[in-house]
Structure formats: C-alpha cells, structure tokens
C-alpha positions in Angstrom: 47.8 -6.7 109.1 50.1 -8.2 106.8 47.0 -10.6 105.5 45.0 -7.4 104.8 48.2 -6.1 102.9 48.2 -9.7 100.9 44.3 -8.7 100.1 44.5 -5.3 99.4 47.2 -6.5 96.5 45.1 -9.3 95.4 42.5 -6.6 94.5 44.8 -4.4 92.7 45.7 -7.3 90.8 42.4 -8.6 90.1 41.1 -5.3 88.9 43.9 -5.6 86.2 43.5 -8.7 85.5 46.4 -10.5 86.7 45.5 -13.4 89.1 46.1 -17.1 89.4 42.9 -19.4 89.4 44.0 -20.7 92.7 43.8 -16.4 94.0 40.1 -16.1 92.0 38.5 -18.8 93.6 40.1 -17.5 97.1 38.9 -14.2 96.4 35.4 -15.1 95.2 35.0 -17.3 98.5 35.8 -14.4 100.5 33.2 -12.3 98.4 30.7 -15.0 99.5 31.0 -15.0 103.1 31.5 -11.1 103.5 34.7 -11.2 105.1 36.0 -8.9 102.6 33.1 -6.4 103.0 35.4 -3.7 104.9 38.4 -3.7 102.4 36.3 -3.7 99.4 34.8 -0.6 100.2 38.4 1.0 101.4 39.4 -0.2 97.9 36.6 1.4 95.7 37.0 5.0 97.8 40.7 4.6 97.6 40.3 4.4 93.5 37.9 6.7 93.1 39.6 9.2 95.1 43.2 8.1 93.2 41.5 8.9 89.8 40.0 11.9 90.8 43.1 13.2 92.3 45.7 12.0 90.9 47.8 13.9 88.8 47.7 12.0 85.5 49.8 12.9 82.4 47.4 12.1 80.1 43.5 11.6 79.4 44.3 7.5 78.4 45.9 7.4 82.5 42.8 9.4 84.1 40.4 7.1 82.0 41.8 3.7 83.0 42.1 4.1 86.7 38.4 4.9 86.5 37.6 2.0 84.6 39.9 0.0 87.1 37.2 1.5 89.8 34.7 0.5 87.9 35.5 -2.6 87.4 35.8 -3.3 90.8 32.6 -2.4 92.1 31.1 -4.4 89.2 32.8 -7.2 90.4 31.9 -6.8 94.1 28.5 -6.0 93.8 28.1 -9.2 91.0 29.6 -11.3 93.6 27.7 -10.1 96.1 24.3 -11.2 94.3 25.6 -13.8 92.8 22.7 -16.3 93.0 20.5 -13.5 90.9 23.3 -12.9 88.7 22.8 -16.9 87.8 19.3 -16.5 87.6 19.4 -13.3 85.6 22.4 -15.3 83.2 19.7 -18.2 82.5 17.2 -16.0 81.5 19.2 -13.5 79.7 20.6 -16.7 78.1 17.1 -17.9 76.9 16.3 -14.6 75.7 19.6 -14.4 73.6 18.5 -18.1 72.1 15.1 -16.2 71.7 16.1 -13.4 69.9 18.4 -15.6 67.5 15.5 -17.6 66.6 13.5 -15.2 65.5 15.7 -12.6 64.4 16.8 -15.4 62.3 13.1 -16.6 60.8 12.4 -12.2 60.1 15.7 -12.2 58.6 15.4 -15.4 56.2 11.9 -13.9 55.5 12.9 -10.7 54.9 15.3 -12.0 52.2 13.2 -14.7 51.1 10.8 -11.4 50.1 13.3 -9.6 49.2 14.0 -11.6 46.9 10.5 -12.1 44.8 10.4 -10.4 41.8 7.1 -9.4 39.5 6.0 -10.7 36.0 3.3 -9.2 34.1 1.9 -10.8 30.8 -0.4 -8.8 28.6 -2.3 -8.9 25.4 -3.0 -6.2 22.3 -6.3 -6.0 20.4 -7.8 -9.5 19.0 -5.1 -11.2 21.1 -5.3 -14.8 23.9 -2.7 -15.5 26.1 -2.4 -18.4 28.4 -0.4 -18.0 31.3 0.8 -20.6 33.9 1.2 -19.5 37.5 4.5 -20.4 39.7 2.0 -22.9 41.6 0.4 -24.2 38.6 -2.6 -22.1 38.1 -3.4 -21.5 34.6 -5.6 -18.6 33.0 -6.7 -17.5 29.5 -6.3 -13.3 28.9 -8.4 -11.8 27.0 -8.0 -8.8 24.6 -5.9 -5.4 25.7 -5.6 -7.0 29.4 -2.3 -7.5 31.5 -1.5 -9.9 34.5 0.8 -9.2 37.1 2.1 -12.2 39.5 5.0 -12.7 41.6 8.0 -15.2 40.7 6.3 -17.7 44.1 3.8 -17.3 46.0 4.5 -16.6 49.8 2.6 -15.8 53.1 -1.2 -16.8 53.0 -2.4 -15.7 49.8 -1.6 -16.2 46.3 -2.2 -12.2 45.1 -2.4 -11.2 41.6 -3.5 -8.1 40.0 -5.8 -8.2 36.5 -6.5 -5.0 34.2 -8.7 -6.8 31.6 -10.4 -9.9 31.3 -9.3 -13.4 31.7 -10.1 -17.1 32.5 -8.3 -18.9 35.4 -8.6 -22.8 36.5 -6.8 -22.1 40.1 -4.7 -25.2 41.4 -6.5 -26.2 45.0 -4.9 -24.7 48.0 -6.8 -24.5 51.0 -4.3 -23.1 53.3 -3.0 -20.4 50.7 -6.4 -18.6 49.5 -6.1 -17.7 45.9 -6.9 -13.6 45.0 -7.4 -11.7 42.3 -7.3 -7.9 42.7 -9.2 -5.8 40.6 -9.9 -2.3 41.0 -12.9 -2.0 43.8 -13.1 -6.1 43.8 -11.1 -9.1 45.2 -12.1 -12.7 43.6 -10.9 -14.6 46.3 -10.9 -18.5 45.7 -9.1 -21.7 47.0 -9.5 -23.8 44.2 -12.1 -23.2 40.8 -12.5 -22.2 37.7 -14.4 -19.2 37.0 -13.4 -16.0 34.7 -13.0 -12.4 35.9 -14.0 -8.9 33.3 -12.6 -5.6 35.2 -11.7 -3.5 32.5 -11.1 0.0 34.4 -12.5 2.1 31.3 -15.8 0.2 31.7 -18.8 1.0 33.5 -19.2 -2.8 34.9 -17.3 -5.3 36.0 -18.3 -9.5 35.9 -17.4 -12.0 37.8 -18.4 -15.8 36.3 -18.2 -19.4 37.7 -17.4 -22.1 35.7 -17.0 -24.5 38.7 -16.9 -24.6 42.6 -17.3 -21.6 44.7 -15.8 -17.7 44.5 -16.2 -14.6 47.2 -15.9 -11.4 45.7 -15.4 -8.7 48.2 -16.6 -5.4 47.4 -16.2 -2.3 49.5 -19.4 -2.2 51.2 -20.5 -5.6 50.2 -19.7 -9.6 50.1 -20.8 -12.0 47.9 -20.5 -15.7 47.6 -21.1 -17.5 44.5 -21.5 -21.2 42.7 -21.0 -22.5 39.3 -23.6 -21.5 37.1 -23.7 -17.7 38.7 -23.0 -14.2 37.7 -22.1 -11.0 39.7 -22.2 -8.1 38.0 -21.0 -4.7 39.5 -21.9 -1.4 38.0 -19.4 1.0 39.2 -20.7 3.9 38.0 -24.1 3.5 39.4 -22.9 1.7 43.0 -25.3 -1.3 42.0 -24.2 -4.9 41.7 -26.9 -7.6 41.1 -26.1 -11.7 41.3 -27.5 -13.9 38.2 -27.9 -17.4 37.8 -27.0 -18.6 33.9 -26.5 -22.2 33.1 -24.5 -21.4 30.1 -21.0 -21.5 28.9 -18.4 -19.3 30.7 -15.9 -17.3 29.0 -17.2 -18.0 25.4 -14.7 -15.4 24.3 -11.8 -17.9 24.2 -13.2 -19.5 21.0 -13.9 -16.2 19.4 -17.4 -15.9 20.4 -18.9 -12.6 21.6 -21.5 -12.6 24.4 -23.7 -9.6 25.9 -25.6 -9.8 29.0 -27.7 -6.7 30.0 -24.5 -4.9 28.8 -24.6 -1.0 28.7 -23.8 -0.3 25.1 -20.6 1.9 25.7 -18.6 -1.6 26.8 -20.4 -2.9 24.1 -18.8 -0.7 22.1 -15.5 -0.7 23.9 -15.4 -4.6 23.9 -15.4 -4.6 20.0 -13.0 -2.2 20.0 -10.9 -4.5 22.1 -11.7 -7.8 19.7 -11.8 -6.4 16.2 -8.9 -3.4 16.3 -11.5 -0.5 15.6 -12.6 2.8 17.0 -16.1 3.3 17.7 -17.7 6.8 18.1 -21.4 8.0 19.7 -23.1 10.8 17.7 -23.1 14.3 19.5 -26.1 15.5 21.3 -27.9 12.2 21.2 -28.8 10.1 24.6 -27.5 6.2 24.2 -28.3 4.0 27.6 -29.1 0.6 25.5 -28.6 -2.4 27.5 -27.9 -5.0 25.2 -28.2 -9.1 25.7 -27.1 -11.9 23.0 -24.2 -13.8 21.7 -22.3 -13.9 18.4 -20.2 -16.6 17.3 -17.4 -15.8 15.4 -18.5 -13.4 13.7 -17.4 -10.7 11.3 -17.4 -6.8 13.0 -20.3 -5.9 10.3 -22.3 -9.1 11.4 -22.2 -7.8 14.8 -23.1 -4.1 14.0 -25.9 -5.6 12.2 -27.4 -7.7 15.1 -27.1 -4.7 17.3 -29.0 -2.3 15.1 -31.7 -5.1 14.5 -32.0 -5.3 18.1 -31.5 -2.0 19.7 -32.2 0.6 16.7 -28.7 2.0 17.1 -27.8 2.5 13.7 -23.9 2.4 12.3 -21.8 3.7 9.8 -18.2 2.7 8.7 -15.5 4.7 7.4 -12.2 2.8 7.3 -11.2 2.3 10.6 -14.2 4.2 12.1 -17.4 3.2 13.3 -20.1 6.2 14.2 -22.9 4.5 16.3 -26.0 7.1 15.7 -29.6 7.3 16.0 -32.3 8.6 13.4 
C-alpha cells in the first residue's frame, strides 16, 4: 500500500515535471514491464475527473490540470509503444533532414530568382548596337529593335526576348539551350551564329544561319536548319517556306540592304527603319510586289530607283515623305 502511495506521488510529480533521473528511469522501467498498468489508469480518471470537477478559481487553474492529464496519458501511452515511438523518431528525424534540404535548395533558389533583374538595349532609326550577354553571347541590333535579357542566366535555358532584328554569335552551351523568343517563334540554339528579323508590324518574319544548326519552333510546326538556310514565316498568310542561300547573312551590319521575295510593305517599312522616313501607298490602288535584290550602301533615292526599275512602283518625295504609287 504504502509502495502504491510512493507511485501514485511519483506520477503527480512526473506530470509536473519534478523528478530525479534516478525516479525517471525507475518509472520508465515500470512502464516497460506493465506493472504500473493498474495505477496509471487510476491516475488519468482521477485527473480527468479532478479537472472536470474541481472547483477552480480561475480559467489558467481549470486549463493546467487538464494539460497535467494530458500529459500523462501522452506519457503512458509513448512509453507503452515505445519501440514504434523509436522507429517513428528515426523516420520523423530523416524526414526533418529532408525537408531542410530541400526547403533549403527552394529557398536559395527562390532568392537566387528573386534576385535576377531585366536589361533591355534598343536602337532608334539608322542605328547598330552590339550587346554582350551575361554568358558571353554577343549580338548586333539592328534599326528600331530592343533586346531584353536577364542580369544571369539560370535554370535550363538562356531566354531572351527580341522586337526587331539582330545578329547573335551564341557562346556554346550544350546543357543550357540558348532561346530567343519572338512573337509566334522560338530560335532555339546551343551554340551558332545565325541572325533573327521579327519585326511585329511586319507581315514576315526570317530566321538566317550563318553557322551550325538552329530549331525554330512554330505553333503548329518545327523546323531545323543549317548554315547556308533561310526560314521565312509569313504571319499573315499562315505559310512559312525553308530556302537554301549561300550568301552573306546579316548584310545589314555594314549598311547594306538586302530583299528576298519580300512583300513590298516591309519593304517599305524596312527603309523606314534605316533611312528615318515615312513612306505612304496611294489610295485605292492594289500593291502585293514581292521584291528580291540587294543595295549596298546606298543613298534612299538610289534605292527608290532600283525598286521602280524593277517592280514599276513609282515614287515621289516631298521632304520627309515618300508616296509609293502606280500609273
């Protein structure tokens, strides 16, 4: 009786968490052989029953002799399965390591990204830029167009988004595909040279390889090309057709002009672009010219000229102004 009377207050005072390490380890070894079992469950009736009977004086007093209840029958039934609660310790332990690991990498990632800024260079009318990427790519833009890039380049792709037209020799890197997003196209490349025309108030759009191999992915369509070769995409028909040209790419760079089965409105538009000038069609006549040839360095009259010779469109200046008509 008296022994049952020592245990009953070794309970009390383990619940509040005053015990000797000499009374836990004789209470946990009387947990593990079941000795106990009896008095345990006269102890977690009597506390339940004290804190729902028990006249307490405040809220704080009703709450902690039910968490003293509590916290006994967590401790007995933890005890009482203690070779799972091991187990489930391990495992809940790997899992914590776990979750560090990678909550760490998404975190580090998250403000690695958070972190990348955007750049954008651009051009005005008659106007080159080079540009050098943060991982050493380097292009040419051409007239009225605008890069945008990101400070570095992270995840698999290098991305960058062109309104315009320009040149790029792309540094190799065959586990970070290199991209170039135009509107309805993505160049996509590891390492070439090649030179990309997506003006978005033209009617086609030209993709050009100077050297190794580009995909351009369309919506409907892929198409893989080689040095020497030509894509051009006709947006508002839906057509594209694939060329092969042995001939310079990008001639523009050295203040040459060249037209390949060009509809005559980006004709039009592209020497707006290169000599500063507006161009206008006459009203109620029909112009669907495709126009082909090249003109180095040129004057804007020596151009007009060459077009009228070879298409019949004839031309009028006044100041600024060209009016493209037809007799």
């Amino acid at each position: 009786m008296e022994d049952k009377k020592k245990d009953r207050t070794l309970l009390h005072r383990y619940v509040d968490n005053l015990y000797t390490t000499e009374e836990a380890r004789r209470l946990l070894e009387e947990c593990r052989t079941g000795s106990s079992d009896e008095l345990f469950n006269d102890m977690s009736a009597e506390i339940w029953e004290e804190s729902s009977f028990h006249q307490f004086e405040t809220d704080v007093e009703r709450e902690k002799y039910k968490d003293e209840a509590r916290q006994l029958l967590h401790r007995i039934n933890g005890n009482k399965s203690k070779k799972y609660y091991r187990l489930w310790h391990a495992v809940a332990g790997v899992a914590a390591v776990l979750c560090l690991v990678w909550g760490g990498i998404y975190y580090f990632r998250y403000v690695a990204d958070g972190q990348i800024t955007y750049l954008t260079a651009s051009t005005s009318f008659g106007e080159h830029k080079k540009v050098c990427l943060p991982d050493g790519t380097c292009l040419v833009l051409n007239a009225c167009s605008q890069i945008r890039y990101p400070n570095r380049f992270v995840g698999k792709e290098r991305r960058v988004s062109l309104e315009g037209e320009a040149y790029f020799c792309v540094t190799r890197n065959e586990k970070q595909a290199f991209v170039v997003d135009v509107p309805g196209l993505d160049v996509r490349v590891l390492g070439t040279t090649f030179n990309v025309k997506s003006y978005s108030s033209d009617e086609t759009a030209y993709v050009d390889v100077e050297s190794g191999k580009v995909q351009v992915d369309m919506p409907e369509a892929m198409m893989r090309l080689k040095a020497n070769e030509r894509v051009i995409v006709n947006r508002t028909q839906g057509e594209y057709s694939k060329l092969c040209e042995d001939c310079a790419v990008a001639t523009w760079r050295n203040g040459s002009l060249r037209f390949a089965s060009t509809p005559i409105h980006d004709v039009a538009k592209e020497l707006e672009r290169m000599y500063n000038c507006r161009i206008v069609f006459a009203k109620g006549q029909k112009f669907d010219n495709i126009i082909s040839g090249e003109h180095e360095n040129k004057s804007l009259e020596a151009v007009l000229q060459s077009i009228q010779y070879t298409s019949g469109i004839h031309y009028s200046i006044k100041e600024n102004e060209v009016l493209f008509y037809k007799d």
